[in-house]
C-alpha positions as CSV (number, residue, x, y, z in Angstrom):
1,X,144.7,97.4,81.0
2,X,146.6,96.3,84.3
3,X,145.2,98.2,87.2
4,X,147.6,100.3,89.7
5,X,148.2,99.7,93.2
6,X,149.4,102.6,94.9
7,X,151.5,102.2,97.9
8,X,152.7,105.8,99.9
9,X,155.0,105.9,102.0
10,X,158.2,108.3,103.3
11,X,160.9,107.3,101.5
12,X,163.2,108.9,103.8
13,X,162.2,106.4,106.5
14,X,165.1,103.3,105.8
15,X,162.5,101.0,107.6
16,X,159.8,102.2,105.3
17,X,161.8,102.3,102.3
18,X,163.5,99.0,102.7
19,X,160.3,97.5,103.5
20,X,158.6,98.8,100.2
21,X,161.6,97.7,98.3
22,X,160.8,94.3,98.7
23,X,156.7,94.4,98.4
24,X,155.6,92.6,95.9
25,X,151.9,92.0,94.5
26,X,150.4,88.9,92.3
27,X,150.4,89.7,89.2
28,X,147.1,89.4,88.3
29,X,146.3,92.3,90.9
30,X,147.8,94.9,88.9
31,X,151.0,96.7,88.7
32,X,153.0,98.3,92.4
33,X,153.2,102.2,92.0
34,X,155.4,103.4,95.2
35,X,154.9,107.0,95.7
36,X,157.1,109.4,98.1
37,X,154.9,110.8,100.8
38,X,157.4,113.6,100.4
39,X,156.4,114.3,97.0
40,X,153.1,117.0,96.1
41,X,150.4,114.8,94.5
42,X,146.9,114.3,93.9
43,X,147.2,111.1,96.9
44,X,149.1,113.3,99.1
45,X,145.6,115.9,98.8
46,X,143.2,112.5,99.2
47,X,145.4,111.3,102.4
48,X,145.0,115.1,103.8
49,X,141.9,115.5,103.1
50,X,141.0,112.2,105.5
51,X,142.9,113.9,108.2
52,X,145.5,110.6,108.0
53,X,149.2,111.6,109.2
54,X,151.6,110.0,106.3
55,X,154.2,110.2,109.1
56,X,152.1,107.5,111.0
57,X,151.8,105.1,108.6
58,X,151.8,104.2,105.0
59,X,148.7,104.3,103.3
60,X,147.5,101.9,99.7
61,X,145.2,102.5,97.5
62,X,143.5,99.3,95.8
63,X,141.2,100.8,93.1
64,X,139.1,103.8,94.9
65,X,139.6,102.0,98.7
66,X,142.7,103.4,100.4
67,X,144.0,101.6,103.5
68,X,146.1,103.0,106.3
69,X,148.6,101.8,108.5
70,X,148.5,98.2,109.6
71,X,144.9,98.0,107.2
72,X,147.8,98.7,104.1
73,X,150.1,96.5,105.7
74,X,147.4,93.7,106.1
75,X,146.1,94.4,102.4
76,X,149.7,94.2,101.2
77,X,150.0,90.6,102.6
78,X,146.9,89.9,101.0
79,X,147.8,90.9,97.8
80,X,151.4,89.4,98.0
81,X,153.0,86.8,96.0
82,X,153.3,83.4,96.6
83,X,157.1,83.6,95.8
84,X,159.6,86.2,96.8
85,X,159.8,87.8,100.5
86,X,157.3,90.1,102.5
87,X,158.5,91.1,106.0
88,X,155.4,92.0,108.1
């Protein structure tokens, strides 16, 4: 069963959005989900609920850990591929 990594960010935002368009993860992390922060969902409640602004900064969730901000951006590079482009 490949594992989810859930990546939320406002789709509306051409910065965020072109960013997350070329994100990728090793495979043997699990499969990218991107989710629009504009978009009612069970995540959206979890972010809320921390009191995190989506509009600040994009938030991941590895497993049950989420990550916020530059932490997502920093886990995303961790997680990246050895091949292909991530712009940090």
């Amino acid at each position: 069963m490949t594992k989810q990594v859930v990546l939320v960010y406002d789709k509306e935002c051409p910065a965020c959005d072109n960013y997350c368009r070329l994100v990728r993860i090793r495979e043997d992390i699990g499969e990218l989900v991107l989710v629009d922060a504009r978009e009612p969902g069970l995540i959206l409640d979890e972010i809320t609920a921390l009191g995190w602004d989506i509009d600040q900064g994009m938030v991941l969730k590895l497993e049950q850990q989420l990550y916020y901000g530059s932490d997502a951006i920093h886990m995303l590079s961790l997680l990246g591929t050895r091949s292909g482009y991530l712009i940090v």
